[in-house]
C-alpha positions, -999 to 999 in steps of 0.1 A, spaced: 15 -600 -59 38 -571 -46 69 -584 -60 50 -592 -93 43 -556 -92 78 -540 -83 90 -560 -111 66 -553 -142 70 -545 -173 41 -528 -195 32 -547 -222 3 -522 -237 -11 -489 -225 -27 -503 -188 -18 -537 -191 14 -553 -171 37 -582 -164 57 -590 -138 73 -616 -118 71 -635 -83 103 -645 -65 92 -684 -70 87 -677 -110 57 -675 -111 43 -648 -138 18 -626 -127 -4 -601 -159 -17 -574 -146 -41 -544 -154 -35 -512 -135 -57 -483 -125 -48 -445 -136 -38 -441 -104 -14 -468 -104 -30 -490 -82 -42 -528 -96 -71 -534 -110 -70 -567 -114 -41 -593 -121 -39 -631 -126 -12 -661 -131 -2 -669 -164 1 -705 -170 14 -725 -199 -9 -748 -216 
């Protein structure tokens, strides 16, 4: 989850994307404070 973080991109106003070192994409929603809110893997269907 940390690298996910150190790596995202904002996508809307709280909302974020990042990226593992395996791949693996991580969306995220972030606090006003910066911190995570909450954050999940995306998968492909």
């Amino acid at each position: 989850m940390d690298e996910a973080y150190h790596t995202r991109k904002q996508v809307r106003s709280n909302k974020y994307r990042g990226i593992t070192s395996t791949g693996i994409k991580i969306e995220m929603y972030l606090n006003s404070d910066g911190t995570i809110a909450t954050a999940y893997p995306l998968y492909k269907k």
